[in-house]
C-alpha positions in Angstrom: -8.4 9.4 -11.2 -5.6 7.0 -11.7 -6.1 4.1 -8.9 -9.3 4.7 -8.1 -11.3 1.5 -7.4 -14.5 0.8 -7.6 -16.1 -2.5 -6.3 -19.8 -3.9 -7.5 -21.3 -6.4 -5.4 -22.1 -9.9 -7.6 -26.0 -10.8 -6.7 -25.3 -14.3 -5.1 -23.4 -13.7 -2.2 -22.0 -16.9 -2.1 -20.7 -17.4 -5.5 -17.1 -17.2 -5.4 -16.3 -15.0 -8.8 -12.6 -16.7 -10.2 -11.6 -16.2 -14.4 -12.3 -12.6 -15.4 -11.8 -11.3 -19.4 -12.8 -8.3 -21.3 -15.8 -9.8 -23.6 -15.9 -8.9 -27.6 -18.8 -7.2 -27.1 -17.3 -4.2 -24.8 -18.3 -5.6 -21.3 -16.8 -8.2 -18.7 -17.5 -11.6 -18.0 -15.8 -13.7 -15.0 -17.0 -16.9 -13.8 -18.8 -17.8 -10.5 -17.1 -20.7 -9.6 -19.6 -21.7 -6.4 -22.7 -20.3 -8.3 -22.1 -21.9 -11.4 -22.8 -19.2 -13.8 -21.3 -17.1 -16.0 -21.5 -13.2 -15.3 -21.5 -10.3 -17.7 -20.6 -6.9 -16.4 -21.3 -4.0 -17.8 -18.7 -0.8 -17.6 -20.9 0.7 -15.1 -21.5 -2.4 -13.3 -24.7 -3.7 -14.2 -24.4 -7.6 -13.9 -26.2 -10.7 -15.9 -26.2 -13.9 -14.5 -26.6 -17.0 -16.6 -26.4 -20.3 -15.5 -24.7 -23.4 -16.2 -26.6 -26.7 -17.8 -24.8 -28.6 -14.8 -23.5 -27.9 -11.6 -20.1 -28.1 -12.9 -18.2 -24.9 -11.0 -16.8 -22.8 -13.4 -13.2 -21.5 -13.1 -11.9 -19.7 -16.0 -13.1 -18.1 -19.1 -11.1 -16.2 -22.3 -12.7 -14.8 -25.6 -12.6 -18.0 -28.2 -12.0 -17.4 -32.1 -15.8 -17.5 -33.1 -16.4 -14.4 -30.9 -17.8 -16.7 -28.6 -16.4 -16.9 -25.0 -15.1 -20.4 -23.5 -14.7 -21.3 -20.1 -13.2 -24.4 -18.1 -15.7 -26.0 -15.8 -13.1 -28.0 -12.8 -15.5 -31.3 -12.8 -14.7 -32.3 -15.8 -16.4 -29.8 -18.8 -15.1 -26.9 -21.1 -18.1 -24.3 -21.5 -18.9 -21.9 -24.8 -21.2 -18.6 -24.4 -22.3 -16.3 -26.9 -22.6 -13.0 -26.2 -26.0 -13.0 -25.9 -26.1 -15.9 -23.2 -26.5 -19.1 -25.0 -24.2 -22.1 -23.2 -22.9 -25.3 -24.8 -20.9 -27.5 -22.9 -18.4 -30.3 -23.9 -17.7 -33.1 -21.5 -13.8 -34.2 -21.2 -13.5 -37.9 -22.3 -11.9 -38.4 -18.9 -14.0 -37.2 -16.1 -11.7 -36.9 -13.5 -10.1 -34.1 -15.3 -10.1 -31.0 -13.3 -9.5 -27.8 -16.2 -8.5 -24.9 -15.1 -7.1 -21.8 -16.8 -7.7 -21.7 -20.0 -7.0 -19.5 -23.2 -6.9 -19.3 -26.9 -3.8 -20.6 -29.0 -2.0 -19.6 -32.1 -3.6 -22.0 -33.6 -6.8 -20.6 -33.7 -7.9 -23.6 -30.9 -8.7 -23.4 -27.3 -6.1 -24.5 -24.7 -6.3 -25.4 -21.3 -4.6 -27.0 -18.2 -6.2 -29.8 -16.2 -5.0 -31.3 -12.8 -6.2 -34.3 -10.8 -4.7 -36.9 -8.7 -2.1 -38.3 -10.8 -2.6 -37.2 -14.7 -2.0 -33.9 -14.9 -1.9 -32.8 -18.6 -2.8 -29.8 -21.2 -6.0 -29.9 -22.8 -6.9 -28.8 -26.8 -10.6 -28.3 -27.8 -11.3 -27.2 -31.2 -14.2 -24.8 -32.0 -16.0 -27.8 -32.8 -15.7 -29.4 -30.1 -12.8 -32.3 -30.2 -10.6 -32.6 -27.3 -6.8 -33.7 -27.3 -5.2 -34.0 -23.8 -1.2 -34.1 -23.8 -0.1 -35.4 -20.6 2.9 -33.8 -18.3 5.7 -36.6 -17.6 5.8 -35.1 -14.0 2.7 -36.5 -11.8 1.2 -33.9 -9.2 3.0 -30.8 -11.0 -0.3 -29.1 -10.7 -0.4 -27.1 -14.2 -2.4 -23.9 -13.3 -2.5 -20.6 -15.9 -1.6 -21.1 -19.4 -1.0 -18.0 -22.1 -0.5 -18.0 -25.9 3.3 -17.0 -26.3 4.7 -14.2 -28.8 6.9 -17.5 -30.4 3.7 -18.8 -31.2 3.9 -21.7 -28.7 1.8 -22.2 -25.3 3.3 -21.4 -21.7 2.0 -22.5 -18.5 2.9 -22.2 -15.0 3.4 -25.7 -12.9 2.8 -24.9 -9.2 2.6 -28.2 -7.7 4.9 -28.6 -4.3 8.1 -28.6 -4.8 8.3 -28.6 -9.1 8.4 -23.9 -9.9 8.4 -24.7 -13.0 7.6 -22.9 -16.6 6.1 -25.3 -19.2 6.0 -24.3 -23.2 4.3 -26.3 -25.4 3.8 -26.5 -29.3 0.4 -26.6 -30.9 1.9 -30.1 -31.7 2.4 -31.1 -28.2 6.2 -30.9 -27.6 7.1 -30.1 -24.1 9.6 -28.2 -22.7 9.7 -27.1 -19.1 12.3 -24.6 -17.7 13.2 -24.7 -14.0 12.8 -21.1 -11.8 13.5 -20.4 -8.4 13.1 -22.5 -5.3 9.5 -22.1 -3.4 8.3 -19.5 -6.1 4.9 -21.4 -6.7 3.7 -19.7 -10.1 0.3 -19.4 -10.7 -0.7 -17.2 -13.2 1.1 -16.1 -16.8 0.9 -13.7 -18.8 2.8 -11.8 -21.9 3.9 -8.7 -21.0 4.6 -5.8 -23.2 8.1 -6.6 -23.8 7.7 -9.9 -25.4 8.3 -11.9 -22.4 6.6 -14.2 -20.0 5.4 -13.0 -16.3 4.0 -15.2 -13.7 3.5 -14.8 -10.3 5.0 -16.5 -7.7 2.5 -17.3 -5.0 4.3 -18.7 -2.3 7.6 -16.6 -3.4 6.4 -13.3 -3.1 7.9 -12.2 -6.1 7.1 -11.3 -10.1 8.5 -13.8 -12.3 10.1 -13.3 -15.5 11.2 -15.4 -18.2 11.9 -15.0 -22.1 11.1 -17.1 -24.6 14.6 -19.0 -24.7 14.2 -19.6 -20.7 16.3 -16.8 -18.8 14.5 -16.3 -15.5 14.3 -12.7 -13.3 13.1 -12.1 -10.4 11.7 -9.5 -8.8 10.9 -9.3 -5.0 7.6 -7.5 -3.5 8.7 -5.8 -1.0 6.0 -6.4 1.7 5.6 -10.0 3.4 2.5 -12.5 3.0 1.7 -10.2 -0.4 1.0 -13.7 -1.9 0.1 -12.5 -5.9 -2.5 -14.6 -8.2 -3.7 -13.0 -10.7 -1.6 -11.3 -13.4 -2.5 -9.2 -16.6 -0.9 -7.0 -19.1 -2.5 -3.5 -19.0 -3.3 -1.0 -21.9 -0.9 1.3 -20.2 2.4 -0.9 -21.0 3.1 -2.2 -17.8 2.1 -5.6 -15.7 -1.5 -5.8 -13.4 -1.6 -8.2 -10.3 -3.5 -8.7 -7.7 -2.2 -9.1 -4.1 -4.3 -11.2 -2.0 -3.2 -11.1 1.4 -3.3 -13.5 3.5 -6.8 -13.8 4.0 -8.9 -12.9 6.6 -7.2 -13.5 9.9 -3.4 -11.3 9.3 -1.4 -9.8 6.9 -1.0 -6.9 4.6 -4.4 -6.7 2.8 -5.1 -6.8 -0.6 -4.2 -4.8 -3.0 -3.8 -4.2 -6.8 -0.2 -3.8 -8.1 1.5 -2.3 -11.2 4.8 -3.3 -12.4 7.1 -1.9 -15.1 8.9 -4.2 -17.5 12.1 -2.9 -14.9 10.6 -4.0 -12.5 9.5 -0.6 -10.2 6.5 -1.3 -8.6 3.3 0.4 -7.3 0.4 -0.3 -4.9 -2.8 0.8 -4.6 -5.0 -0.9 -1.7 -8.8 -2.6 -2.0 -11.3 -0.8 0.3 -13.3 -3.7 1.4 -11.5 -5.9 3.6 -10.5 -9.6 3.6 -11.6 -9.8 -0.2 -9.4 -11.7 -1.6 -8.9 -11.1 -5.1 -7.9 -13.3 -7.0 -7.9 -13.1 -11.5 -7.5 -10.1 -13.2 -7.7 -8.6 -16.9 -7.6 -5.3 -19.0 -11.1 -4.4 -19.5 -12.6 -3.1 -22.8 -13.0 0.4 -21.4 -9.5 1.0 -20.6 -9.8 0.0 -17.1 -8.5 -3.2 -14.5 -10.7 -5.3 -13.6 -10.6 -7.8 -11.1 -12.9 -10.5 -9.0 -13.1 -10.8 -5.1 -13.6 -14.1 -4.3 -11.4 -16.2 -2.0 -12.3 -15.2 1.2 -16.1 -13.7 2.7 -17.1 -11.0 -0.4 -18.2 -11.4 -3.7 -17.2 -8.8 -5.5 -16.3 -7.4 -9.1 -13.5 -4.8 -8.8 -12.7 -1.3 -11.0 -9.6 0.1 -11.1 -9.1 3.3 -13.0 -6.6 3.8 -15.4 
């Protein structure tokens, strides 16, 4: 049944799942930022743990070019995982560097943003393990998801207070940042179906889109405090978000959303309350997945497509 979700509890209670990606080998795998593991899922919901060298709390993970899996760990590490569970890590030649999302280039590298107090910047590992870090000429911007474009460049969302911007980089390192609306506060980005960039707007409560020459849209949820995170594009054609609420004490209640590349939107609500989703992907099997995190569950969501 279309919508249906599912949720699957994650064995530590207290682990605080964030990055979720469909794996090369047909299952899941999301990070547990507060455990500091890595998770595999299973389609049915079976669940793997395996645990980081260091206490390092992971954030975000994406499938890597050597069928691998690579993940950002905030205090100051990028992670690899096979498939079968075996970790390296490589430690950031600055260790104040926080990476965050993270995701494979067109250059066959790994990119990733980083934020700290005063050097925020986009990070380049290699397979191998060499890191570049290009710095953003605008301190405190707080770079947060980053996406390979369809121009073969990198986008990346800068949330920090008071910047909204859209960053694109070349493998090279040439920056371009395009200004969107006023108090949008993207997070997340993503390339949707039609070739173009979407992002949400945290603080904005709105969908975000821009092409690949800069032209902004906006598109307004319609129900207050919906504050989106997460954003993926589905295997049905259209955009996947998460709505998170706002937490625990008021607001709508989370929910999972689906937008069309015109922009008509629908809603399905998360049983469990005061979840707090927050990342989101296209699963293997066909499905939406999704991790519950922010708030007082830790869970793994399923929503059937």
């Amino acid at each position: 049944m279309t919508g249906h979700v599912t949720e699957f509890p994650v064995p530590d209670a207290s682990s605080n799942p964030y990055g979720i990606t469909g794996g090369p080998d047909g299952n899941v795998w999301f990070c547990e930022y507060s455990g500091n593991k890595i998770d595999r899922i299973t389609p049915a919901g079976v669940v793997t743990s395996f645990s980081t060298q260091t206490l390092t709390s992971p954030y975000d993970i994406t499938n890597g070019p050597d069928g691998a899996l690579w993940f950002t760990e905030e205090i100051g590490k990028i992670g690899r995982i096979t498939t079968a569970g075996a970790i390296t890590e490589f430690a950031l030649t600055n260790p104040i560097n926080e990476p965050e999302a993270i995701a494979l280039g067109p250059d066959g590298n790994l990119w990733f943003t980083m934020t700290n107090s005063g050097m925020d910047a986009i990070g380049r590992i290699t397979p191998t393990g060499t890191f570049t870090q290009f710095p953003l000429d605008v301190v405190n911007c707080d770079p947060t998801g980053i996406v390979a474009g369809p121009d073969g460049n990198l986008w990346f969302t800068e949330a920090g207070s008071g910047i909204n911007k859209i960053g694109r980089m070349t493998p090279s390192g040439t920056l371009t940042e395009f200004p969107i609306s006023a108090g949008t506060q993207p997070i997340i980005i993503t390339v949707g179906p039609d070739g173009n960039l979407w992002y949400t707007g945290y603080s904005g409560n709105r969908i975000g889109r821009i092409t690949t020459a800069g032209v902004v849209t906006d598109f307004p949820l319609p129900t207050a405090l919906s504050y989106p995170y997460g954003i993926t594009r589905g295997p049905d054609g259209n955009l996947w978000f998460v709505e998170t609420g706002s937490g625990p004490a008021a607001g709508p209640g989370a929910k999972i959303a689906r937008m069309t590349t015109s922009g008509t939107l629908t809603e399905f609500p998360v049983p469990t309350a005061n979840i707090g989703p927050s990342w989101i992907t296209a699963g293997p099997d066909g499905n939406i997945w999704f991790t519950e995190g922010l708030y007082s569950v830790t869970q793994v969501g399923r929503l059937d497509l």
